[in-house]
N, C-alpha and C positions, 0 to 999 in steps of 0.2 A: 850191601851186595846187590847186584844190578839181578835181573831178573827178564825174563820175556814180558812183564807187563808191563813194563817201562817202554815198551816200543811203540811207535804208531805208523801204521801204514795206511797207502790206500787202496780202497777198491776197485772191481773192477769197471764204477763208474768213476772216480776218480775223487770219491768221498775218502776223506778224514776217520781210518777207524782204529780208538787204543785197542793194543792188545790184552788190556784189564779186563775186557769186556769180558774177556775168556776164563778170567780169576775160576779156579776148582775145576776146570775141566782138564784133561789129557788132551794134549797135542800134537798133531803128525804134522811138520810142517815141509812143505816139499815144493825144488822150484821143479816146474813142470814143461814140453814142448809138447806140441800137436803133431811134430812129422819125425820125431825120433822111436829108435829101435825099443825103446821102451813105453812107448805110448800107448799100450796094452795093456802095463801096471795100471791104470783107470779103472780098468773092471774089477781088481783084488781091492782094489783103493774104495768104492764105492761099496763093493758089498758090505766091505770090513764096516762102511760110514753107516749105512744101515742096520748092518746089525748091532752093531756095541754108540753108538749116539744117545741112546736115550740111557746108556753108564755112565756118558758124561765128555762121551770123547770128540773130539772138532778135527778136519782133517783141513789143515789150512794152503791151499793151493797158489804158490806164485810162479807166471810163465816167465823164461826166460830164453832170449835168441843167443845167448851169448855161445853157443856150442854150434858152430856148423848151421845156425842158423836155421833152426829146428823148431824154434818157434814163431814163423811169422806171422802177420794180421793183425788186426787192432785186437783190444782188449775183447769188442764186441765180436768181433769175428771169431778170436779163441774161444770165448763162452761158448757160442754159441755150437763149436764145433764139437765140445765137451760136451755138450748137454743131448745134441742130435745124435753124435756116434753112441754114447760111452752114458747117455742117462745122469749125467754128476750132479749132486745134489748139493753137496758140499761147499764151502766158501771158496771164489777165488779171487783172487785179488790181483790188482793191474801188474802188466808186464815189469819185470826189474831188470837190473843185473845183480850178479854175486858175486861176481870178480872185476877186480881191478879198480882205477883209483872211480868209480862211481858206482859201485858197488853198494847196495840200500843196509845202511847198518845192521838190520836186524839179520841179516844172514852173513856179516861183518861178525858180528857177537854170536851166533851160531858156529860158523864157521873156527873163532878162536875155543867157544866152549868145547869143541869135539872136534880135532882138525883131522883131516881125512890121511887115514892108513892105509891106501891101498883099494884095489878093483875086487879082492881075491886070490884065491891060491890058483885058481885055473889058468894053465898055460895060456889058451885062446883067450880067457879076460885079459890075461895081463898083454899080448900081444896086440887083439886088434884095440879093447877098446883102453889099456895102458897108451897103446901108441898116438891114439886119436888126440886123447885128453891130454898126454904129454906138447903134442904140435899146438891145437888150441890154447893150451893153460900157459906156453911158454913166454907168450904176450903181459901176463899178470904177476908174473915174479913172486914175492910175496906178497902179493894181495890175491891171491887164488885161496881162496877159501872152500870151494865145491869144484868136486872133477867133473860132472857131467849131470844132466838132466836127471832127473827121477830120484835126487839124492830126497833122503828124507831123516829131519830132526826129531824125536820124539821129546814131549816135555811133560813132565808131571805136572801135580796139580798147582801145585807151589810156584809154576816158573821154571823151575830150573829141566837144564837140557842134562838128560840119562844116558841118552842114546843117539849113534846118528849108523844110518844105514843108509851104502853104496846101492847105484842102482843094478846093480847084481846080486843084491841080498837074497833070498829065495822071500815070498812074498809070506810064506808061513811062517819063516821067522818073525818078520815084523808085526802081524800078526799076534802072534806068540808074545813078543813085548810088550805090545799096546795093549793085549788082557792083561799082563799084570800089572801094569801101570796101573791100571783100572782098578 
């Protein structure tokens, strides 16, 4: 059975890192922008990295422009926007995509382990930001794997994906999962 630490990505200098390294920790793994409507999620993301990190949890950050183009600048330049605005401390790793056909497998295999149901029950989710990611995603066919920025996979200790939360989730919820993963 394939697992999350079967994968390797790179960072945000553009190193080679397994995700074994992570073997026994709890994982939020989440692709990220710099100029989207959820780009505030950074500060629940960071406390949360603060306080429960030393239980064992890694909060693993990968940017993506593939949405409206929400994330641009180099690798250096997102860091650094992250870490000036928003304090992040947390791992991030170099810009991807998650959809379509170059799409970085590990959120290929995320995306099949928990494939996405939905924005929500909210009228206004499913209107502006259903409509958004419908126009966007309709390029990816099935290789849409992630509706929109700030999606986030949780993974136990073992690898395997439990959970995945839209970014409309309320942030307490996730929250809420990643303690008891813990």
């Amino acid at each position: 059975m394939k697992s999350i630490f079967d994968f390797t990505v790179k960072n945000k200098d553009g190193v080679d890192v397994s995700l074994s390294e992570y073997k026994g920790k709890v994982l939020l793994i989440v692709n990220t922008a710099t100029k989207c409507g959820f780009t505030s999620q950074y500060d629940p993301l960071e406390a949360m990295y603060k306080d429960l990190k030393e239980k064992g949890l890694e909060i693993l950050d990968f940017p993506c422009d593939q949405f409206s183009n929400q994330a641009p600048g180099s690798d250096e330049e997102i860091d650094q926007f992250c870490t000036l605005h928003f304090g992040t401390e947390f791992p991030r790793f170099a810009k991807i995509d998650v959809n379509g056909e170059n799409a970085d497998p590990l959120f290929v295999y995320l995306g099949q382990e928990k494939p996405f149901e939905g924005f929500g029950k909210s009228l206004v989710t499913k209107a502006v930001l259903g409509s958004a990611a419908k126009v966007n995603n309709k390029k990816f066919g099935e290789k849409t794997y992630v509706g929109w920025n700030f999606t986030k996979f949780l993974v136990n200790r073992k690898g395997q994906v439990i959970a995945r939360f839209e970014p409309t989730e309320d942030m307490k919820n996730v929250r809420s999962a990643v303690e008891a993963a813990l």
